[in-house]
C-alpha positions in Angstrom: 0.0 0.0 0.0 3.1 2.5 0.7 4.6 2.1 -2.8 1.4 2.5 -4.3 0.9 6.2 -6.5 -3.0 7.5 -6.4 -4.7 9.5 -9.2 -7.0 11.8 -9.3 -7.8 13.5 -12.4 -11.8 13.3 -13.4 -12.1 14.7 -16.9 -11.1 13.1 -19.7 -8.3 9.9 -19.9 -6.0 11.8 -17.7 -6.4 9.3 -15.3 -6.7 6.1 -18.0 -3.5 6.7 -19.7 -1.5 7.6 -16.2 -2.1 4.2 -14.9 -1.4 2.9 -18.4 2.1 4.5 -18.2 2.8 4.0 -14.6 1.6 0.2 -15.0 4.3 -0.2 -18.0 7.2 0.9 -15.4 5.8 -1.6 -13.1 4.8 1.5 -10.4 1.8 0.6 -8.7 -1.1 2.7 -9.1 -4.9 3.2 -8.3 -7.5 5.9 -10.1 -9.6 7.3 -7.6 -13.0 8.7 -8.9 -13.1 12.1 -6.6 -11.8 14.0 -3.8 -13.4 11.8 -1.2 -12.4 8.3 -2.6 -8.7 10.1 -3.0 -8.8 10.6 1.0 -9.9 6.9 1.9 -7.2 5.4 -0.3 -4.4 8.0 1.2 -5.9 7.3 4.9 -5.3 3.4 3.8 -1.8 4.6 2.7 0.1 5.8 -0.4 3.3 6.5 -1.6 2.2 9.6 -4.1 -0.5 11.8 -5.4 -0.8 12.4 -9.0 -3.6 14.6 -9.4 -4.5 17.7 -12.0 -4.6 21.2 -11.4 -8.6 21.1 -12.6 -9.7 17.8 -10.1 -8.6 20.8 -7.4 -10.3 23.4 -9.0 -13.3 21.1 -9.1 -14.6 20.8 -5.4 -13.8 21.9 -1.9 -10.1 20.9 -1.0 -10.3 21.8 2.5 -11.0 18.2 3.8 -7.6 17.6 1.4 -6.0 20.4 3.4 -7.1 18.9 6.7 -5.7 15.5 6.2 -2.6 17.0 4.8 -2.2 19.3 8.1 -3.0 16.6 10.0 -0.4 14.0 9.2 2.5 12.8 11.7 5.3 14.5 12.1 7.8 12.3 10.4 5.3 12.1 7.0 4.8 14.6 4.2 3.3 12.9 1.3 4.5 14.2 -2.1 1.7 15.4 -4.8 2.6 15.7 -8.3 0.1 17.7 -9.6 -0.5 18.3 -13.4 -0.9 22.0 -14.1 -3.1 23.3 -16.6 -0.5 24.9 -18.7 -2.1 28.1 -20.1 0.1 31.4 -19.8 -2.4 33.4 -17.8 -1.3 33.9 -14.3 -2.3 31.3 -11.7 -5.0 32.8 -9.5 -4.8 33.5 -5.8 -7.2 30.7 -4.5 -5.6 28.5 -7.1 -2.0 29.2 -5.5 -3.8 28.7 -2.0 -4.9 25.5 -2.7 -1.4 24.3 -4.3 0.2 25.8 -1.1 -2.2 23.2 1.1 -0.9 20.8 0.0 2.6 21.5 1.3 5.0 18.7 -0.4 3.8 19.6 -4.1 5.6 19.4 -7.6 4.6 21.1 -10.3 4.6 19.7 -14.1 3.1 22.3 -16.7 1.5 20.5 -19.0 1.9 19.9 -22.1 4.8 17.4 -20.7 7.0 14.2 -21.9 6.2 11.1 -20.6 9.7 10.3 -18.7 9.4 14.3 -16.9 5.8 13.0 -15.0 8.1 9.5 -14.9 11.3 10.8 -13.2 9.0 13.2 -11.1 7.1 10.3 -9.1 10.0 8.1 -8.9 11.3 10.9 -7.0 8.3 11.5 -5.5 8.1 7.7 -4.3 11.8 7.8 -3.4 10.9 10.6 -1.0 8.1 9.2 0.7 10.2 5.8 0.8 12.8 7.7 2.9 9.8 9.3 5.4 8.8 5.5 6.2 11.8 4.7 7.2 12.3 7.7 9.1 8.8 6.7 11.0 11.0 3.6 11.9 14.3 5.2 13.0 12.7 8.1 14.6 11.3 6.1 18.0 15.3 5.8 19.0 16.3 9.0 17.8 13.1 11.0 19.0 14.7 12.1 22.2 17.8 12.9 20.9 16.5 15.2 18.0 13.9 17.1 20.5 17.0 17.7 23.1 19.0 19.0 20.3 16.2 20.9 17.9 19.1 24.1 18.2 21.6 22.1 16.7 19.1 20.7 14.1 22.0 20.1 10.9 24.1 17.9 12.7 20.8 15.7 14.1 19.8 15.5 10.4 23.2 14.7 9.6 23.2 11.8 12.2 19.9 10.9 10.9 21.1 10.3 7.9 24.1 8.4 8.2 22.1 6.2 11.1 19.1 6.0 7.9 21.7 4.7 5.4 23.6 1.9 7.3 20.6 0.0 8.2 19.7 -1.8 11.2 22.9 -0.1 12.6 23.5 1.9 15.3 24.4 5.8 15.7 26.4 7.8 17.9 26.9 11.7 17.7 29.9 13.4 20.0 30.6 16.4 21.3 34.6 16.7 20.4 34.7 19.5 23.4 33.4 17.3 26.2 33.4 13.5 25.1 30.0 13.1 25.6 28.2 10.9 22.9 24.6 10.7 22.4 23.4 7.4 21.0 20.3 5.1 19.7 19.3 2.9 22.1 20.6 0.1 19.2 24.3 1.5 19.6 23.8 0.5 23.7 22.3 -2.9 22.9 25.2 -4.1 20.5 27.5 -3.0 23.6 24.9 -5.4 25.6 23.2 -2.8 28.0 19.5 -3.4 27.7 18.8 0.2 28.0 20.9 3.6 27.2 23.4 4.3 29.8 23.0 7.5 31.8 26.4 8.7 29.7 28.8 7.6 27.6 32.1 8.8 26.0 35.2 7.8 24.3 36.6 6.4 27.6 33.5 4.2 28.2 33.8 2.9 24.6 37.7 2.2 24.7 37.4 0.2 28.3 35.2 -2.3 26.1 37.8 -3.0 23.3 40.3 -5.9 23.3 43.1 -4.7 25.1 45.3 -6.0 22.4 43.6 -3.4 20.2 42.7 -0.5 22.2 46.1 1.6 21.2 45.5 1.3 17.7 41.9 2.1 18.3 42.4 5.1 19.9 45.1 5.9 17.7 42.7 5.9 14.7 39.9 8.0 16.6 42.5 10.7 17.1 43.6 10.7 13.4 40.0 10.8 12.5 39.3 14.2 14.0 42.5 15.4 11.8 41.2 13.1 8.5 37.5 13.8 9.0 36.0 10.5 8.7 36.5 7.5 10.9 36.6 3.4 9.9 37.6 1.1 12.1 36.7 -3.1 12.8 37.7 -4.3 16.2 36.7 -6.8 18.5 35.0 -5.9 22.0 33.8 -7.5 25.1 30.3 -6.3 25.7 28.7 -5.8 29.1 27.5 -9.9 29.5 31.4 -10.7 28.6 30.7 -11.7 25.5 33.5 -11.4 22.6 31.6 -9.2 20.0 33.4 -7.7 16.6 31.8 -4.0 15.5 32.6 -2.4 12.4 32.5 1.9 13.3 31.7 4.7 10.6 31.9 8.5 11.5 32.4 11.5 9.7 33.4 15.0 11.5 31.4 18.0 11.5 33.6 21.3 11.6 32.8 24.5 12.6 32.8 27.6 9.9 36.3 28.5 11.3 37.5 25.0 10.2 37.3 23.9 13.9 36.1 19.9 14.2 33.2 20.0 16.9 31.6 17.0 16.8 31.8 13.0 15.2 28.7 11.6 14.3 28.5 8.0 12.8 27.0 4.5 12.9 28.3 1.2 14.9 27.0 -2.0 13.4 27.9 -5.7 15.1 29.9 -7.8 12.2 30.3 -10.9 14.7 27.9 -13.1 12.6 29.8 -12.2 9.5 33.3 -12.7 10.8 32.4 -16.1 12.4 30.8 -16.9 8.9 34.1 -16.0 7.3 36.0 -18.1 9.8 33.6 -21.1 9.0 34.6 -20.8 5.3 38.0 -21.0 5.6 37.8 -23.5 8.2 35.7 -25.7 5.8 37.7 -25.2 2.6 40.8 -26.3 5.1 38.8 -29.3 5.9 38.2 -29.8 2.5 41.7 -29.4 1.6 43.2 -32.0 4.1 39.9 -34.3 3.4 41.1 -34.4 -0.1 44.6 -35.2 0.9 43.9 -37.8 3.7 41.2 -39.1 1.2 44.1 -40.0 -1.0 46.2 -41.0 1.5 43.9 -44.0 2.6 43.0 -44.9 -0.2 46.5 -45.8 -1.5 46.9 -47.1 1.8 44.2 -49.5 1.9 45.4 -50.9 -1.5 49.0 -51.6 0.2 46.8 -53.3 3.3 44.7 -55.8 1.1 47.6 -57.7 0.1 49.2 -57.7 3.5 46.2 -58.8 5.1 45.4 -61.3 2.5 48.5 -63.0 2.8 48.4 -63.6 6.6 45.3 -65.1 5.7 46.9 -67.2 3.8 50.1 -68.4 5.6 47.6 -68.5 9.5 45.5 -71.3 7.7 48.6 -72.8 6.1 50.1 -73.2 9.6 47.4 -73.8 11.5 49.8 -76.6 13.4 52.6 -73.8 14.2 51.7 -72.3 17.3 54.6 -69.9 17.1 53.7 -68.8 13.2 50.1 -68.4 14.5 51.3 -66.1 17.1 53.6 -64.4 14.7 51.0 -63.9 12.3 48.2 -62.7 14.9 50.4 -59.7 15.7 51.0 -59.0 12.3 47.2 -59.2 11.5 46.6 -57.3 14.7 48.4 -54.7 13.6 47.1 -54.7 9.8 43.7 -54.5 11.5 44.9 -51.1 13.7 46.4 -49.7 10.4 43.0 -50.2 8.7 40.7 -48.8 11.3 43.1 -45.5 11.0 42.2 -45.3 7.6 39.1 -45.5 7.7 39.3 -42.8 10.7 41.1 -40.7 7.8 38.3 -41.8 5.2 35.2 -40.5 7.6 37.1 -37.3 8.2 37.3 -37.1 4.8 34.2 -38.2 4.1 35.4 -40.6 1.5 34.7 -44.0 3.3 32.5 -46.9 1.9 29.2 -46.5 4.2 26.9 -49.5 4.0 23.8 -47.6 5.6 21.0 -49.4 7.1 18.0 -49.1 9.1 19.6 -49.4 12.6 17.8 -49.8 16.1 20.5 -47.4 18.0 18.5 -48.9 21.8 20.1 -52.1 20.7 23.6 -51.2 19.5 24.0 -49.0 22.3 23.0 -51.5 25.0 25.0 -54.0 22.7 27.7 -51.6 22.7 27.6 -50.4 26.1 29.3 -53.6 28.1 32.3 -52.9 26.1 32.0 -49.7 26.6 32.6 -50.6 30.3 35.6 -52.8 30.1 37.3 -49.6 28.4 36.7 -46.9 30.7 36.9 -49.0 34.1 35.6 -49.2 37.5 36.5 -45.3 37.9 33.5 -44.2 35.8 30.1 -44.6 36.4 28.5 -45.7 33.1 24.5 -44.4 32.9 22.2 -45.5 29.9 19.1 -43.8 28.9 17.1 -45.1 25.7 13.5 -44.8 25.7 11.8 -47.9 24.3 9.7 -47.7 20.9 12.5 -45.7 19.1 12.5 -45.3 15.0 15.9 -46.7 13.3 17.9 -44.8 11.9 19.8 -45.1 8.5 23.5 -45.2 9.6 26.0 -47.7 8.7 26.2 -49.5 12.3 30.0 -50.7 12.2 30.6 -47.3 12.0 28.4 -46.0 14.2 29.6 -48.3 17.0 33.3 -47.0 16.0 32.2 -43.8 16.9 30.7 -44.0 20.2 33.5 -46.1 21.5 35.8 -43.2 20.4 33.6 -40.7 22.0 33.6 -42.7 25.2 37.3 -43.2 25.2 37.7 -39.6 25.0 35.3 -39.2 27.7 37.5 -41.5 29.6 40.5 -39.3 29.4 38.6 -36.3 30.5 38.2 -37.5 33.7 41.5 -39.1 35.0 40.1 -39.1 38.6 36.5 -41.0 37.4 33.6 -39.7 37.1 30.1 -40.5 35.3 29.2 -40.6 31.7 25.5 -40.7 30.4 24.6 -42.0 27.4 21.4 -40.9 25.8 19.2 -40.8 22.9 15.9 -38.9 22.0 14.0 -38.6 18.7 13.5 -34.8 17.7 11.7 -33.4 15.1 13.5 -30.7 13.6 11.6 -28.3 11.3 13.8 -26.1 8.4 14.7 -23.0 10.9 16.8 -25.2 12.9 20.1 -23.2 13.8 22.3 -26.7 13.1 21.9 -27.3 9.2 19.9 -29.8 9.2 16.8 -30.5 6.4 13.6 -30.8 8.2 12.8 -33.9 9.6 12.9 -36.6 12.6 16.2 -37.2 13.9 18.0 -39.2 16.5 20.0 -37.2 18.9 22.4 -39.0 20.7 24.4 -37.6 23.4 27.7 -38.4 25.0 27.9 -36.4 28.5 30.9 -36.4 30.5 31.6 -35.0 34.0 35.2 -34.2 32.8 38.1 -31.8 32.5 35.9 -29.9 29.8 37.4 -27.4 27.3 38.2 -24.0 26.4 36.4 -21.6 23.4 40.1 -22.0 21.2 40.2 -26.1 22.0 36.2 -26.6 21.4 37.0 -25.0 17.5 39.5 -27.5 16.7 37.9 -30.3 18.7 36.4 -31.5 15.2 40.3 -30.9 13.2 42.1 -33.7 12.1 45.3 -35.1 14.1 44.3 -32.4 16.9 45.0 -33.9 20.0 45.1 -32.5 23.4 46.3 -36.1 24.8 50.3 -35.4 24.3 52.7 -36.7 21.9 52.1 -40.8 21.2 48.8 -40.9 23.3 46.1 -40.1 20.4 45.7 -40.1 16.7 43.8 -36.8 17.0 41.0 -38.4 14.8 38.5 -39.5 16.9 36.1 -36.6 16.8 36.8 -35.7 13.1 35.9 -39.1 12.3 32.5 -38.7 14.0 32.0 -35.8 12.8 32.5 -37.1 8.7 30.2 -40.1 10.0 27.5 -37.6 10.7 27.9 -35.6 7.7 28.1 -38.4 5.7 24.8 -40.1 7.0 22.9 -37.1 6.8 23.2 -35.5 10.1 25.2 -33.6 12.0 27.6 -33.1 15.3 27.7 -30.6 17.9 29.6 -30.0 21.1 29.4 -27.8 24.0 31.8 -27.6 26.6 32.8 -26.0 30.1 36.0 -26.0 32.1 35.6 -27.7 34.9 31.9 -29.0 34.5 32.3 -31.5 31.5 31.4 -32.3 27.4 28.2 -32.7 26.1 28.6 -34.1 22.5 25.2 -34.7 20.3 25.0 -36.9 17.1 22.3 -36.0 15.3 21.1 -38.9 12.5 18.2 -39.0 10.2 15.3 -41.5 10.9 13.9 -44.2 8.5 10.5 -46.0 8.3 12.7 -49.3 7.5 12.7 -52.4 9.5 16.3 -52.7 11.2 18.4 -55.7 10.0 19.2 -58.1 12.3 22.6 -58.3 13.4 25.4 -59.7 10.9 27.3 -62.6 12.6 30.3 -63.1 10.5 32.4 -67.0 10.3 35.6 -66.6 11.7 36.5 -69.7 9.0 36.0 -68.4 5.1 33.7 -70.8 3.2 35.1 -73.2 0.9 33.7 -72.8 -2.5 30.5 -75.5 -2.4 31.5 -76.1 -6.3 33.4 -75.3 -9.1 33.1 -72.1 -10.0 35.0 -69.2 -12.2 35.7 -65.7 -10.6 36.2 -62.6 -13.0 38.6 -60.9 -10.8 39.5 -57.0 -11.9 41.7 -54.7 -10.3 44.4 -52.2 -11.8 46.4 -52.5 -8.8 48.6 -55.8 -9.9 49.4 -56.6 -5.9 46.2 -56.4 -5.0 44.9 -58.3 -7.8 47.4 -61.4 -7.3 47.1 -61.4 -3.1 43.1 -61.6 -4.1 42.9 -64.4 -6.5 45.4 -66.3 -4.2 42.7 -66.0 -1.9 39.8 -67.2 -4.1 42.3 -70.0 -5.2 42.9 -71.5 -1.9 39.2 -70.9 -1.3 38.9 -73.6 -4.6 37.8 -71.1 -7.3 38.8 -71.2 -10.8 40.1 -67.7 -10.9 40.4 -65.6 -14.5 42.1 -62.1 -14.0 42.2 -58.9 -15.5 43.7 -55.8 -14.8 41.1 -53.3 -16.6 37.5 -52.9 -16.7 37.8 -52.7 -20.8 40.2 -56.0 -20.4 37.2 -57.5 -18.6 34.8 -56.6 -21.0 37.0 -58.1 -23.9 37.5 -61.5 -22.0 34.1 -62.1 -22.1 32.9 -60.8 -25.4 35.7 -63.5 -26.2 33.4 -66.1 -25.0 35.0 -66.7 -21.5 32.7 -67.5 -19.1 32.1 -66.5 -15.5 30.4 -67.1 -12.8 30.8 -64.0 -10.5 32.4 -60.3 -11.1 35.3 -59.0 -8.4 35.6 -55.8 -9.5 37.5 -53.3 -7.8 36.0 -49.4 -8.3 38.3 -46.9 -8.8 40.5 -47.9 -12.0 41.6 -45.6 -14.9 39.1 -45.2 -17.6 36.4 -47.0 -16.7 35.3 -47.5 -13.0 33.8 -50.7 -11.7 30.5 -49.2 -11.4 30.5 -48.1 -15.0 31.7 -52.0 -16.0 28.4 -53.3 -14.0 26.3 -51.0 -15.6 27.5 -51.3 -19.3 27.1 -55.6 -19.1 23.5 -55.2 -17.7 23.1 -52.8 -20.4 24.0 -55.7 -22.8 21.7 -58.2 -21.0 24.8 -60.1 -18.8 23.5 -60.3 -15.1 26.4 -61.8 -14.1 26.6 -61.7 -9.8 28.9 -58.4 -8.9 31.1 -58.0 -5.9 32.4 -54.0 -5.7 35.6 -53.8 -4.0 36.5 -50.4 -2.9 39.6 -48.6 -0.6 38.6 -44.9 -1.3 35.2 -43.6 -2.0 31.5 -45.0 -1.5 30.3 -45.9 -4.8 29.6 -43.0 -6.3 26.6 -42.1 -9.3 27.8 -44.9 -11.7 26.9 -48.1 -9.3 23.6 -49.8 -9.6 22.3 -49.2 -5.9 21.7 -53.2 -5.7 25.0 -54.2 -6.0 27.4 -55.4 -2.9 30.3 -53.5 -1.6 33.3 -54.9 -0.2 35.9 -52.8 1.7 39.5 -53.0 1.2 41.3 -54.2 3.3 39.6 -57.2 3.8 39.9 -61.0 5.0 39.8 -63.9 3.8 36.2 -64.8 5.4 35.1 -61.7 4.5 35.8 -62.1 0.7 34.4 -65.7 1.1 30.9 -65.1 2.6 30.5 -62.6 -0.3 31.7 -64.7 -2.8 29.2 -67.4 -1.7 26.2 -65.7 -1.0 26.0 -64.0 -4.4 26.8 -67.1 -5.6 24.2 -68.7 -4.2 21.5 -66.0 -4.6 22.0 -66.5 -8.3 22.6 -69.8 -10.5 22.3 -68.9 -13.7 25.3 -69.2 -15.9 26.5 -66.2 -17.3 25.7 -65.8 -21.2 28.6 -64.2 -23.2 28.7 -60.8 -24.3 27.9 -60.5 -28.3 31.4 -60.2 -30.2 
């Protein structure tokens, strides 16, 4: 209704072809029939009057007069009135009622289009500025009637304070210190109401020490310069670390004397935190990429390491020294692989298998381990409400991470203590303040009654290799590796933390309607191949490819290997047959998810094992097919094997040449 431009002008189409031309420049307009239908629409609210000389001359403008006398004191609504353009004089009741009106611009007519254009743009840019006067003025009300003698430099206050919006403004006298302010300019300082007084002393004693030279450095400089910008950080008055951004100009008197400052203070702390946040996440991002890479290559060395313990444990069963020897050395392979996959859920590169999880269970499955860990020092207490939806989260994982959260619970409390374990479902709707998509979510919660930490530890917490354990007493991935698991699955992780009172540290996880799979049990002895069978075994990695078939060998497949996906292809448009795919996923060229897809396209539903050490199959995998992770044993590789096999025994029909 503000923005809107009324017309009056009864004879003719004066009106008709106003609102024709004001509607092409997409100005918002209404055609009022007379003098009383223009006061009801200007009572309901305008932004401008376009009216002609005549529709004045017409009737009785004193009820126009009234309402224009009686508006508030911050509005002045602009007329643009339409004059009748002849060259006798204008008579004196004519000029009486153009004088009524007050705020009034005069176009003689005839007149071009973009004159009566640019004239109610300005006059709509006008009455724009009086609104947000209205706003502005409850603050500076007091201020402008104590200082009505000194009238230009409250205007010139008024008008910085109108152009940095939202912001707050300050005026001071350069002969006494005193500042007059906005009750805004109080509230970013944290005083709920303005101070009694306030100077340059008052401001100074709230900047960082570290920066209060250089601050009052530049407010000296700006009386000699004449204009003031400065960012610095503060403590407000609920000891809160705030950063401001301050703007003044200086008013001088006609001797070239400065007398007063006058400017705006606005609080940047949102901004700067936002900025930190960005260059914390393109760090993240960086060192994801790189530890990303790392474990993947790393993974690849594993596989054939772990394989081939396999290998020589079952081919030695009747050595107990050898087994020994070997269970170290697995041991060991196993601690080097849940590293990397630490590295890989920082990085947010690891192969998640998601499913519908009951979290009750895994935590109360969880939980007696959980125990052994921390010791008789720590009280351990479990709340899960019954009745709970699952939620989609790859449960190895998950497990992974509450055990680290717990351990470092642990060492937060050297002399005991109690941790609680806890989950609730929330619904979260899209204004949530943790950047989450709307929806239910699990929230579980790791609480501590520990050491706690500090604002500058709590921002790293989440870093990579950030440790506050010492030198040789923590990989510093624990909480980065929850953190990727979160992101990864959809949710999210937050921490708060006191010195001296403990951590509180929430996963959040999506929900799911699906039913929860029961728990995997896996054979510690890999299963023999139940009959003959032929393996397509691919991987570009020639180590990894030999320490696999030996594997499938001794497991008595027939094992055919290739060290492409495009090598694969040609084996069997040759007419070799197989009964099962191993394909590893990341090669050159052609991924293992892009050799999957192109035989189905060709009609060959041959059974596909994905084998993977770096990323969870990305776009090109058909979402039915089964992952592996590298490294992996024996029985792992063997249960696969066999339960594809056995879900499917068809033969394989050969590609067309």
């Amino acid at each position: 209704m503000h923005e809107r431009v009324l017309i009056l002008a009864p004879r003719g189409r004066d009106a008709a072809i106003a609102a024709e031309l004001l509607g092409r420049n997409d100005i918002r307009c209404h055609i009022c029939a007379d003098q009383a239908g223009l006061l009801v629409e200007m009572t309901a609210g305008a932004g401008a009057v376009l009216l002609t000389e005549e529709a004045l001359a017409a009737s009785d403008t004193s009820a126009l007069a009234e309402w224009v006398t009686a508006q508030p004191t911050w509005a002045d609504i602009p007329f643009v009135v339409l004059a009748n353009g002849t060259t006798a004089p204008r008579t004196q009741a004519a000029a009486k009622r153009l004088a009524e009106l007050g705020n009034v611009v005069l176009l003689e007519r005839p007149l071009h289009a973009e004159a009566m254009l640019g004239a109610i743009r300005s006059a709509l840019k006008a009455r724009t500025r009086q609104y947000q006067l209205r706003d502005a003025a409850s603050t500076l009300e007091k201020a402008v009637v104590d200082r009505t003698r000194d009238l230009e430099d409250a205007r010139a206050s008024l008008e910085i304070a109108l152009d940095a919006a939202e912001m707050g403004s300050w005026d001071i006298d350069l002969a006494t210190g005193q500042a007059r302010r906005t009750l805004r300019h109080d509230e970013i300082f944290g005083y709920p109401a303005l101070l009694p007084s306030w100077n340059v002393e008052t401001f100074l004693s709230h900047v960082d020490p570290a920066q209060r030279d250089a601050v009052a450095g530049a407010l000296d400089l700006a009386v000699q310069s004449g204009s003031l910008e400065i960012e610095c950080g503060i403590t407000d008055a609920n000891g809160r670390g705030r950063w401001l951004v301050i703007k003044g100009r200086v008013r001088y008197s006609p001797e070239g004397v400065p007398t007063r400052m006058a400017g705006v203070v606005s609080d940047v702390t949102d901004r700067k935190e936002a900025d930190a946040q960005l260059a914390q996440a393109q760090k993240m991002d960086a060192v994801g990429q790189l530890t990303g890479g790392v474990a993947h290559d790393f993974n690849n060395l594993l596989t054939p390491i772990v394989g081939s313990l396999d290998l020589i444990r079952r081919h030695h069963a009747d050595d107990p020294r050898t087994q020994r020897m070997i269970a170290g050395a697995l041991e060991a392979a196993e601690r080097a692989a849940t590293l990397t996959q630490r590295l890989l859920a920082f990085a947010r590169r690891q192969a998640l298998q998601p499913q519908a999880v009951d979290v009750g269970a895994l935590i109360e499955g969880i939980v007696d381990l959980i125990r052994r860990t921390l010791g008789p020092s720590i009280s351990i207490v479990l709340e899960a409400p019954p009745r709970l939806s699952a939620a989609r989260v790859d449960p190895n994982q998950l497990e992974l991470a509450l055990l680290n959260l717990s351990i470092n619970a642990r060492d937060a409390m050297p002399g005991g203590g109690k941790l609680t374990l806890s989950v609730a479902e929330v619904a979260v709707d899209h204004r949530n303040a943790l950047g989450l998509g709307a929806g239910e979510y699990l929230c579980m919660t790791v609480t501590d009654t520990g050491t706690g930490m500090d604002r500058a530890t709590l921002e790293r917490a989440t870093e990579p290799f950030f440790s506050t354990k010492g030198v040789g007493k923590g990989t510093g991935l624990g909480l980065s590796m929850v953190h990727g698991l979160a992101a990864q699955s959809g949710g999210t992780l937050t921490i708060e933390s006191e010195i001296g009172v403990g951590t509180s540290i929430q996963l959040w996880l999506p929900t799911t309607d699906e039913k929860p799979a029961n728990a995997i049990h896996h054979a510690v002895d890999p299963v023999r191949a139940r009959a003959a069978a032929r393996v397509l075994l691919v991987d570009d990695e020639d180590l990894v490819r030999s320490a696999t078939a030996d594997m499938l060998r001794d497991l008595g497949y027939v094992v055919v290997e290739a060290s492409s996906a495009s090598q694969a292809l040609s084996a069997l448009r040759s007419g070799i047959e197989a009964d099962i795919l191993v394909s590893d996923y990341l090669m050159p060229s052609m991924t293992g998810g892009q050799l999957i897809t192109e035989l189905r396209a060709t009609g060959n539903r041959i059974p596909a094992l994905l084998v993977t050490g770096y990323a969870a199959a990305g776009s090109d995998v058909p979402g039915d097919v089964v992952r592996l992770a590298k490294p992996f044993r024996q029985s792992d590789l063997a249960k696969q094997v066999d339960e594809l096999l056995g879900a499917s025994r068809s033969r394989v029909s050969p590609l067309p040449a």
